[in-house]
N, C-alpha and C positions, 0 to 999 in steps of 0.2 A: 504494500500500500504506500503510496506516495504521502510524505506528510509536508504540510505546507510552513514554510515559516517567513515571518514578515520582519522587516526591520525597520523601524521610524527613528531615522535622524536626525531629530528637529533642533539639533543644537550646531548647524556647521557653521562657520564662523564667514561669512561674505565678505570677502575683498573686493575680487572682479571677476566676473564671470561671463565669457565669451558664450554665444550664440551654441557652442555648440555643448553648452552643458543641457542643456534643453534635448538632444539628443537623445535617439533609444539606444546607443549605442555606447557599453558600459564597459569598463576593464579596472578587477579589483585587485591591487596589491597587497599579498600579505608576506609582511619583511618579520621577523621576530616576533612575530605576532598583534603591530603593527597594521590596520588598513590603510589602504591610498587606496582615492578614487579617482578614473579619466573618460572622459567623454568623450567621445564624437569617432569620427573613423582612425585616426591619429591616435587613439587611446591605448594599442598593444604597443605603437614605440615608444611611446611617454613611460608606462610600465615598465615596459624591461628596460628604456635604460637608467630606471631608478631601482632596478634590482639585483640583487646579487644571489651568488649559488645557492640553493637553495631553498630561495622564495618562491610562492607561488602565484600566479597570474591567473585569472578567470574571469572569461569573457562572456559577456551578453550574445544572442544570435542578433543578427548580421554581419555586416561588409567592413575587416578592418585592413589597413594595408598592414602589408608585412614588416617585419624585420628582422636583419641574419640573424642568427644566435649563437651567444660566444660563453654562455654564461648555461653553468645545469640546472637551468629552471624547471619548474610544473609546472606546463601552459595546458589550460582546461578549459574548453569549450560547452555551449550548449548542446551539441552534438553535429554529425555531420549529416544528416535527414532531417523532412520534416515529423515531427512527434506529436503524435496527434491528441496520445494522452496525457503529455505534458505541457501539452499547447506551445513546443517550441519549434524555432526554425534552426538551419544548420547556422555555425558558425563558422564564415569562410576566411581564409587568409586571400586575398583578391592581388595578390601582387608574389612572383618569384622570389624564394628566399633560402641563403646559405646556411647551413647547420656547420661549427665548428666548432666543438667541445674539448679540451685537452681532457687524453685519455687517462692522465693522473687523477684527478680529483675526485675526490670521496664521495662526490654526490653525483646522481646521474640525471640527465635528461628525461624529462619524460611531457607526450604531449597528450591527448584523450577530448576525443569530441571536434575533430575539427574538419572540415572541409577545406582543400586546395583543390583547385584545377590549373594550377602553374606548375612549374618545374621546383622541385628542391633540389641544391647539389651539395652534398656532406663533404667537405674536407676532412677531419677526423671528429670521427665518434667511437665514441666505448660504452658498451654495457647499456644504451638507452632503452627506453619503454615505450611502447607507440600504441594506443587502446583506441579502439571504436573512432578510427581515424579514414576519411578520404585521400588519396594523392589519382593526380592525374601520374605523374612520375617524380622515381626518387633515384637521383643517376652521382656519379663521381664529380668531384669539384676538378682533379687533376690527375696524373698519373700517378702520384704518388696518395691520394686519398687514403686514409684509415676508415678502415668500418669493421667493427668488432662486436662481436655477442649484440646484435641488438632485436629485440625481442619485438613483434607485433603480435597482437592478441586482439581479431574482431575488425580488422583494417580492410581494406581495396584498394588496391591499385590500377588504376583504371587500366594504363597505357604500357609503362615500361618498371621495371627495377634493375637495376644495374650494380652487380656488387662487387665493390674493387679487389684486386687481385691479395691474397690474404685475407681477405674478410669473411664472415661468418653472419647470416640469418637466422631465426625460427618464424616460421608462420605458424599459428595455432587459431581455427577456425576462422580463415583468411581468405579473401578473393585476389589471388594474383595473376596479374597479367603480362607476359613478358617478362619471365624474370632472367636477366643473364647473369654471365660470371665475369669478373675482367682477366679470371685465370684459373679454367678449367680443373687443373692442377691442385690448386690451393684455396680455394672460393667454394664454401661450403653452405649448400641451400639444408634447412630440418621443413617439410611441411605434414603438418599432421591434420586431419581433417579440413583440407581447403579445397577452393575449384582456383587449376592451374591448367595455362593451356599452353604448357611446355614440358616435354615429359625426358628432352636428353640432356637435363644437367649432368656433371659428373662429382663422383667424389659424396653426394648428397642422399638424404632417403625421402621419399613419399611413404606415407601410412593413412589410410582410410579415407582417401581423397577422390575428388572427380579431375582424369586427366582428360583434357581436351586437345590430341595433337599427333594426327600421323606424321609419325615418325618411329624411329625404334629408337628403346632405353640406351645407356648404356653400364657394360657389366662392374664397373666400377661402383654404382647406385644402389640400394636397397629398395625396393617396392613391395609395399604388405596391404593387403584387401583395398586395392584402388581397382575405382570403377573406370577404365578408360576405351575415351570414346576413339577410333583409329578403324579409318579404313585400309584397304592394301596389306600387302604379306608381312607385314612388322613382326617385331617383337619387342618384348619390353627385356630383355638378354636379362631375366630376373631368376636367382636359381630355388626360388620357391615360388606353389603356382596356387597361389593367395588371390592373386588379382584378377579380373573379369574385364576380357577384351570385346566388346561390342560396337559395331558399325554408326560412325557418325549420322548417319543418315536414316538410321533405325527409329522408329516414327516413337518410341519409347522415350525416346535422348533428344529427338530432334530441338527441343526446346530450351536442351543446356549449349546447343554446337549453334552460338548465337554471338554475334560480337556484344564488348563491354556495353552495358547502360546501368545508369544508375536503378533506374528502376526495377531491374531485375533483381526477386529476390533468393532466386537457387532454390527455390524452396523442392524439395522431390516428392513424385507420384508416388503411388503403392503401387505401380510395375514396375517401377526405378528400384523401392528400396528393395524388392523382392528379387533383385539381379545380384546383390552381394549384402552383406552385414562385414562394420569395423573388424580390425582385433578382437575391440569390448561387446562385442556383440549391439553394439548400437549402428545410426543408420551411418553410409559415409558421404562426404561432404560439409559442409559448413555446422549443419543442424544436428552434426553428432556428435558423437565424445561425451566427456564428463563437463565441457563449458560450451554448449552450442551457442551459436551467432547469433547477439544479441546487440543492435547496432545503438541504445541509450544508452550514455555515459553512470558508468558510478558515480561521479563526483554530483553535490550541487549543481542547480542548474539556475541560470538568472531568467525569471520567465518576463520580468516583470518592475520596470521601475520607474516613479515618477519623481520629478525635480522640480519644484512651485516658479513660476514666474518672476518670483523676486524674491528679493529677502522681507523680514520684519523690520519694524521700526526699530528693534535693536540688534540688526546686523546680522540676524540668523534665518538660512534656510534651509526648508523643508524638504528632503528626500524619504521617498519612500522607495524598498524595497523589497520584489516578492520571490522566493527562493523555493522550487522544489527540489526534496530531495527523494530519491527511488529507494532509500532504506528504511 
């Protein structure tokens, strides 16, 4: 059950307040414990760059620009869809932007709830978090890019993933599209319960996933109860025969062998799941496993906030705040 909680801040102290405090468009700092509030679509750069590692930033739904990240923040969104039982809309980043996190630091990265349809390019990351997140694509800043242990849980990737050579994925109940390696070798993809519509990484394993992609595996890869869709004489060169090869074009699937939309939501028939069960004896694809795909953020969400048209006679204005949370 969603419980609602409201905040009434009727004590902020008025200096000067441009036009766009008036804004639905809200981004809240929390430094030490610590709130900061900023308006308008400029409100995530205002934020972070008044933050340091391990603050957290959360954002209203709508339209905020971007910017790079150099700092291992908790950016959290209202979510990346529209939410019908929380009344909210996605929260988008509307502008391309760099991830660079030095791999030292004690604290990690993490973003949850966000929508991009631009490019992100990671120069080095370690160990980040990435929940109930959109990207159109997430590619290398350079040749020399780090990307290390970093973990998606509930994500899509609409168009591409690109993972630099040395680097290391998990997807766990994930929609990925195009994922590559930038070194066959050493670029290690984990997807467990996802829909992937590339099935010859190397080095990597798939587990209770929907593969979308003639071609054949290769024998370097581990593949366990994957539904994959593959017409022509392939093979998935896997040396246990866990998985179920069925024709793209088989009127059963025909409706996963579809290009990316948002709108689609994987969801499978009873002749789909009746073609294979996981490992766990659960179904495979996104909706299975022990955390099926659940595209509402955990965190708070800002459904809701009004700002008074002026202050009082002594200096003080009215904000109100309304906050659901899914716990």
């Amino acid at each position: 059950m969603r419980k609602k909680i409201f905040f009434a801040l009727l004590s902020v102290v008025c200096f000067s307040w441009r036009a766009s405090a008036q804004s639905s468009l809200l981004a809240t700092l929390n430094h030490e414990g610590t709130i900061s509030t900023y308006y308008g679509s400029s409100a995530l750069q205002e934020a972070y760059h008044a933050a340091d590692h391990g603050d957290v930033i959360t954002l209203s739904s709508g339209s905020f620009l971007g910017t790079d990240i150099q700092k291992a923040i908790t950016l959290r969104g209202a979510g990346m869809t529209v939410d019908t039982v929380a009344h909210t809309e996605p929260t988008v980043i509307s502008t391309n932007f760099t991830i660079d996190v030095s791999d030292t630091l004690s604290h990690r990265l993490t973003l949850e709830g966000i929508y991009s349809n631009q490019t992100v390019r990671v120069s080095t990351l370690k160990n980040a978090m990435f929940l109930k997140c959109r990207f159109k694509e997430i590619n290398t800043y350079s040749s020399n890019s780090t990307m290390k242990d970093l973990n998606f849980i509930h994500c899509r990737i609409a168009e591409r993933f690109y993972l630099a050579a040395n680097g290391s994925a998990s997807f766990l109940n994930c929609v990925v599209m195009n994922p590559y390696q930038g070194n066959s070798n050493n670029s290690v993809f984990s997807f467990t319960n996802c829909y992937v519509n590339k099935v010859d990484i190397s080095y990597s394993e798939y587990k209770n996933c929907i593969i979308n992609n003639t071609y054949s595996g290769t024998s370097t890869t581990t593949y366990y109860n994957n539904l994959w869709l593959c017409n022509g004489g392939y093979s998935l060169n896997s040396p246990n025969n866990t998985n179920v090869k069925i024709s793209e074009t088989d009127e059963r699937v025909s409706f996963l062998n579809v290009d990316y939309n948002d709108d689609n939501d994987y969801q499978l028939t009873d002749a789909v799941r009746a073609l294979i069960k996981g490992t766990d004896g659960t179904e495979v694809g996104i909706y299975g496993g022990s955390l099926p795909y659940d595209p509402t953020p955990t965190n708070p969400q800002i459904t809701k906030f009004n700002v008074a048209a002026k202050s009082t006679a002594d200096g003080k204005l009215s904000v109100d705040i309304e906050v659901n949370s899914a716990n």
